[in-house]
BADORO-782722 format. One line per field, with one value per residue (C-alpha): residue number from 1; x, y, z; residue in three letters. Coordinates in steps of 0.2 Angstrom, whole numbers, plus 2048, in hexadecimal, padded with zeros to 3 digits. Last residue first. Layout:
REM BADORO-782722
n: (NUM;...) .
x: (X;...) .
y: (Y;...) .
z: (Z;...) .
res: (ALA;...) .
This chain:
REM BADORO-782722
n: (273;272;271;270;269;268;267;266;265;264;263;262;261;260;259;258;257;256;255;254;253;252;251;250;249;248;247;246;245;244;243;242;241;240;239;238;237;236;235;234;233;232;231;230;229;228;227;226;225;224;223;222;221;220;219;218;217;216;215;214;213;212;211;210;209;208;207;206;205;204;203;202;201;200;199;198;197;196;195;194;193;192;191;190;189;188;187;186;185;184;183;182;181;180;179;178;177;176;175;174;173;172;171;170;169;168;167;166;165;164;163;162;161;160;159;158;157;156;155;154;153;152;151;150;149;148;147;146;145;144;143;142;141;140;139;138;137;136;135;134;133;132;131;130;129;128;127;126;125;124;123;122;121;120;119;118;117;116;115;114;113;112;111;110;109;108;107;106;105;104;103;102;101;100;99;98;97;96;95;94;93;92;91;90;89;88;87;86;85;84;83;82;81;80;79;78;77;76;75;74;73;72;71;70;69;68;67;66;65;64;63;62;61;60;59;58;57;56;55;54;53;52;51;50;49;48;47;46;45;44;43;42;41;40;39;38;37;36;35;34;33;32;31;30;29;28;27;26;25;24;23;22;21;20;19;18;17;16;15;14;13;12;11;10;9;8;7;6;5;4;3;2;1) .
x: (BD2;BC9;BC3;BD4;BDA;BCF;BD1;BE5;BE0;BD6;BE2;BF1;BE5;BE3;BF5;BFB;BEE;BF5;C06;BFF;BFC;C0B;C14;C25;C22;C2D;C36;C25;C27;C17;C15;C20;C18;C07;C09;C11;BFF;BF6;BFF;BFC;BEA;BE6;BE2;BD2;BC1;BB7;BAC;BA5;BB1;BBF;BBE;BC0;BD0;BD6;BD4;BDF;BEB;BF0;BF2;BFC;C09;C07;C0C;C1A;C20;C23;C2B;C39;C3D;C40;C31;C39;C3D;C31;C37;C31;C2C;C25;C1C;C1A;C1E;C2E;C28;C1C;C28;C34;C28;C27;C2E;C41;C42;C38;C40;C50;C47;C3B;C28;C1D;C15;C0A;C01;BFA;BF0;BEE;BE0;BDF;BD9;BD1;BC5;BBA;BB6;BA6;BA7;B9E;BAF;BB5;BC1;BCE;BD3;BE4;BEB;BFF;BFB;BEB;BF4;C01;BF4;BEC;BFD;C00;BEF;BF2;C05;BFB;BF9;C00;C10;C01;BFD;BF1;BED;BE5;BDA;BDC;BD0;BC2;BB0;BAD;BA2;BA3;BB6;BB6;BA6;BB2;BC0;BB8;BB2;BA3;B97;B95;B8D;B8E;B99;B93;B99;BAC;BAE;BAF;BBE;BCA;BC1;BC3;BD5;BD8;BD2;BE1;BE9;BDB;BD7;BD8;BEB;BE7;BDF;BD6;BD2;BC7;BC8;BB8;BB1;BAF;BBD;BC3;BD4;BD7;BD1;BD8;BEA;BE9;BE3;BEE;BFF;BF8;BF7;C0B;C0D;C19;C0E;C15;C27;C2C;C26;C1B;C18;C0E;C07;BFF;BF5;BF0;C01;C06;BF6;BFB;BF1;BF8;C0B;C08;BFE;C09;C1A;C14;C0D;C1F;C29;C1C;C1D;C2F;C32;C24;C2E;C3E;C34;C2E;C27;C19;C09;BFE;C09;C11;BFF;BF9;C09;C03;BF1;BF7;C02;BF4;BE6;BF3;BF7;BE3;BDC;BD6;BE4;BE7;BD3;BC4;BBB;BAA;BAF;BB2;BA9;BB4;BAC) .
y: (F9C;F90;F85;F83;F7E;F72;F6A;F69;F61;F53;F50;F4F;F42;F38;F3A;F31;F22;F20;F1E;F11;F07;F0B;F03;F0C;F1A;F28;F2D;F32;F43;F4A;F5C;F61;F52;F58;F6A;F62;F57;F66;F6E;F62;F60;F73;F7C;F77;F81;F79;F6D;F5E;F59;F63;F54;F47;F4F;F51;F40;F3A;F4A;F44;F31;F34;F41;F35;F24;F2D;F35;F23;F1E;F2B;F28;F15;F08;EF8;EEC;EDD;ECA;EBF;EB0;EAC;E9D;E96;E82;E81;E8B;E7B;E6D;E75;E76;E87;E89;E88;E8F;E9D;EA1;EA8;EB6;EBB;EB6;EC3;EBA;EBD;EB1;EB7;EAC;EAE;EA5;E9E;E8D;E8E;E82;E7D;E6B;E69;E58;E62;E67;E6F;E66;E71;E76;E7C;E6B;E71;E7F;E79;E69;E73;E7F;E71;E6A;E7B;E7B;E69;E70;E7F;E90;E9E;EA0;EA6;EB6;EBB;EB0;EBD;EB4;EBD;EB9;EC4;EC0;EC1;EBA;EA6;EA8;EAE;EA1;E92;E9B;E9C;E8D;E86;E7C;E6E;E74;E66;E5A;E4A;E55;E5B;E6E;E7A;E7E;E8A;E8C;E78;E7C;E86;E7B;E76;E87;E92;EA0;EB0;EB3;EA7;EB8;EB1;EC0;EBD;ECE;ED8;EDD;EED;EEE;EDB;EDD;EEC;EEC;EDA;EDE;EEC;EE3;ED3;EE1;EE9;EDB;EDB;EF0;EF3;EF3;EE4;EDD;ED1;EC3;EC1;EAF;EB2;EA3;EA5;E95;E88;E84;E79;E7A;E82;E91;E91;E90;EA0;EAC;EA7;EAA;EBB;EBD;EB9;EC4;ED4;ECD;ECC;EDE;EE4;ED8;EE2;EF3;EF2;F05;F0A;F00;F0A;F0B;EFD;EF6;F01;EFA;EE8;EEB;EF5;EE6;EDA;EE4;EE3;ED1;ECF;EC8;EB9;EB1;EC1;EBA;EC0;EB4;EA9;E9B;E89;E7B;E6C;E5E) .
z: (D80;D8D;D82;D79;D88;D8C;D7A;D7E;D90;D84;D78;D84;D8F;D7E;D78;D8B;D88;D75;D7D;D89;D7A;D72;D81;D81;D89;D94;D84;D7B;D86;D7F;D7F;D72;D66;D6A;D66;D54;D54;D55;D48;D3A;D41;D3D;D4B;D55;D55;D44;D51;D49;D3C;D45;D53;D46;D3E;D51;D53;D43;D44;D56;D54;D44;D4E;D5D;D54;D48;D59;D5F;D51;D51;D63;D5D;D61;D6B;D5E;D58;D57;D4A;D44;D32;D29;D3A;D3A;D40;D51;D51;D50;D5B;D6A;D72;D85;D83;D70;D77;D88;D85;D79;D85;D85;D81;D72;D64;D59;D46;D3B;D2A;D21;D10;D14;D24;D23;D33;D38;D41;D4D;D5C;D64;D56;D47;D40;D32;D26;D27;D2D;D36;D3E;D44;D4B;D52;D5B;D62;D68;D72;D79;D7F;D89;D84;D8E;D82;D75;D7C;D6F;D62;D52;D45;D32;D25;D2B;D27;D39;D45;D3F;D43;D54;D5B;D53;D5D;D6C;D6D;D6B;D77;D84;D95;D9D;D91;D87;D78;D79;D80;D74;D67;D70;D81;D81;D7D;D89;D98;DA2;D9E;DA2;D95;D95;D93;D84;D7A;D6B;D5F;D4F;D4A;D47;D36;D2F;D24;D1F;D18;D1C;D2D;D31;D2D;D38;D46;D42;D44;D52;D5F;D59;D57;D66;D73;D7F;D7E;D6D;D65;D55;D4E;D3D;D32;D23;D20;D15;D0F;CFD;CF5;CE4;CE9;CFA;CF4;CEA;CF7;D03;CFF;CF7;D08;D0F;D07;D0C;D1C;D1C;D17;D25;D32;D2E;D2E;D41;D43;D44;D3B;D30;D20;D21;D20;D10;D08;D0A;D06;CF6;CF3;CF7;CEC;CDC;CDD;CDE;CF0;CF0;CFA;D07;D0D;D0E;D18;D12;D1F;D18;D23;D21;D17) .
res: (UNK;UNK;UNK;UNK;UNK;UNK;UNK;UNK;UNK;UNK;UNK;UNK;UNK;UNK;UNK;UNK;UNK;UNK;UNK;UNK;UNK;UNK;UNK;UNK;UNK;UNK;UNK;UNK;UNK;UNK;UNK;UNK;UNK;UNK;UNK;UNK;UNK;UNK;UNK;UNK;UNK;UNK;UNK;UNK;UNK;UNK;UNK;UNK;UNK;UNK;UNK;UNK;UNK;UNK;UNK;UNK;UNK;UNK;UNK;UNK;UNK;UNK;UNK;UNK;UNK;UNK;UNK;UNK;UNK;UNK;UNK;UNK;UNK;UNK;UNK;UNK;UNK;UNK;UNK;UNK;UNK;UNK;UNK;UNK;UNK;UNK;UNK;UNK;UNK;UNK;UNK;UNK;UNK;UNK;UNK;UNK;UNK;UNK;UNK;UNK;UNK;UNK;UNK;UNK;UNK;UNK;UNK;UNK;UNK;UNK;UNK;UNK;UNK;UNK;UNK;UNK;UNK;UNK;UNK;UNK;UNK;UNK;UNK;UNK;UNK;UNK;UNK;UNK;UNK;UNK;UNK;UNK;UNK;UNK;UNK;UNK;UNK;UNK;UNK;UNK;UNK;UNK;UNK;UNK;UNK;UNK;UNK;UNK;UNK;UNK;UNK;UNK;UNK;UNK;UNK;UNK;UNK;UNK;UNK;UNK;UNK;UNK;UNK;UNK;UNK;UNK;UNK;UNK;UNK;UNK;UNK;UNK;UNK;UNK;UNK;UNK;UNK;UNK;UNK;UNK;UNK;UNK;UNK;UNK;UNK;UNK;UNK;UNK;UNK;UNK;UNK;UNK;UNK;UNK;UNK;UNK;UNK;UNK;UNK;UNK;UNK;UNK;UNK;UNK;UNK;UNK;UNK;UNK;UNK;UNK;UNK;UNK;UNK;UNK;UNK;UNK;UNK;UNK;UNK;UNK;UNK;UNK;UNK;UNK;UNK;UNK;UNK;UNK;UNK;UNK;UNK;UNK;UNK;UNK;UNK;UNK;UNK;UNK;UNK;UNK;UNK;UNK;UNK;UNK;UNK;UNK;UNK;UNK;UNK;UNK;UNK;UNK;UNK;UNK;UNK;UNK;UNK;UNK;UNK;UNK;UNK;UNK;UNK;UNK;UNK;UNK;UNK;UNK;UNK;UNK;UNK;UNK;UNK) .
C-alpha cells in the first residue's frame, strides 16, 4: 500500500475555508487576474472530481519571463494552506540532466551510495499539500514520463520500492521557456494532462507599485514594532513610490532588492534628522 502523507490538502478543506483560501491568494499575489479566475474554476474542478476519484492531482503548468509571481504562486498557496511549513521545492535547473531522475526518487538499490530523492526527502518534511517544480523545461524525457505517470496515478514509487500517495495534492511546474518553444520541447501527452496551463504577463506599472507600496507598510510596520521613530507606514510607502522608478524593473524579485536599499537609505535619513 502506497505510503499516504498526513498533508493539508485544498481537498479537505470546507467550501467555506477554500473560498476564503482562494480570495486570501488573489489577494497576496500581484497582478495575473486571468490565471487567479481560472484557479478559482479550477479548484472547484478539483475538489469535486477528486472526491468522486476521477483526478488525484491538481496540476499547474505556469509559463511566462522570470519574477512575475510563478515561483510565487506555490509559495503563497503553501503558506495558507500549511502556515509554518516549508514548500517542497524541486528546482530542475539543479539537477544534471542524465541523473535527474535519480535526484528526483533516489538512486536504485545495488547502487554506491544508494538513497532518497529529493522529492521523497521534500514531501516527508513538510505537511504541505503543495510541491513546487521549478525550471521544469530542464528536466529530461525520463522525468516527464515520471510526472505523466504521477499525474495520471496520483503516486510514485521511490528508488527503495516505497510508493508515496499524493492523492489530494497540487502540484505546480514553472517554465521559462518561450512560447514557440513549448509545444516543440514538451511531449503532447503530458502538456494534455495538466489540469491548467498558463502564460503570466509582464507586471503593469500599476502592479508594480501595488508590490512596493505592500512591501513598504509590511516592513516598515515591523520596524515601528521595535522602534516607534518612523512616519506612518501609509506615508512611508508613498515616499517610496516617488523614489522608486518601478519602470526600470520587471523582475519582482529584483524589485524587492531596489525597496530594501530604499528602506535602508530612508532609515538613514531619518537617523540623521
Amino acid at each position: 500500500m502506497p505510503v499516504k502523507r498526513r498533508a493539508k490538502l485544498l481537498v479537505d478543506l470546507s467550501s467555506e475555508k477554500a473560498y476564503k483560501l482562494l480570495d486570501d491568494f488573489d489577494s497576496n499575489l500581484i497582478g495575473q487576474g486571468p490565471f487567479k479566475k481560472e484557479l478559482h474554476k479550477q479548484v472547484g474542478v478539483f475538489r469535486l472530481f477528486n472526491s468522486i476519484g476521477e483526478q488525484p492531482i491538481l496540476s499547474m503548468f505556469l509559463l511566462g519571463p522570470s519574477g512575475v509571481g510563478k515561483t510565487e504562486t506555490a509559495r503563497i498557496l503553501s503558506d495558507l494552506l500549511a502556515p509554518g511549513q516549508p514548500l517542497p521545492k524541486i528546482n530542475f535547473g539543479n539537477y544534471s540532466s542524465k541523473d535527474s531522475l535519480n535526484s528526483l526518487i533516489g538512486s536504485p538499490r545495488g547502487y554506491i551510495g544508494s538513497e532518497e530523492g529529493e522529492l521523497t526527502l521534500k514531501i516527508k518534511a513538510s505537511e504541505s499539500g503543495i510541491i513546487l517544480i521549478d525550471e521544469f523545461e530542464k528536466a529530461n524525457p525520463a522525468v516527464w514520463n515520471f510526472f505523466l505517470d504521477l499525474l495520471e496515478s496520483g503516486h510514485f514509487t521511490d528508488s527503495q520500492g516505497a510508493m508515496h500517495d499524493l492523492d489530494g495534492y497540487a502540484i505546480v511546474f514553472t517554465s521559462n521557456a518561450p512560447k514557440e518553444e513549448v509545444r516543440e520541447k514538451f511531449p503532447p501527452e503530458l502538456l494534455s494532462r495538466f489540469s491548467l496551463k498558463a502564460r503570466f504577463a509582464p507586471l503593469s506599472t500599476e502592479d508594480k507599485q501595488a508590490f512596493v507600496r505592500r512591501y513598504i507598510e509590511n516592513v516598515a510596520t515591523k520596524y515601528q514594532r521595535t522602534r516607534n521613530t518612523l512616519p506612518h507606514p501609509d506615508d512611508v510607502a508613498n515616499a517610496a513610490l516617488e523614489g522608486i522608478d518601478v519602470s526600470k524593473e520587471e523582475n519582482i524579485r529584483v524589485l524587492k532588492n531596489e525597496a530594501r536599499k530604499w528602506f535602508a537609505d530612508y532609515i538613514n535619513e531619518c537617523a540623521g534628522l
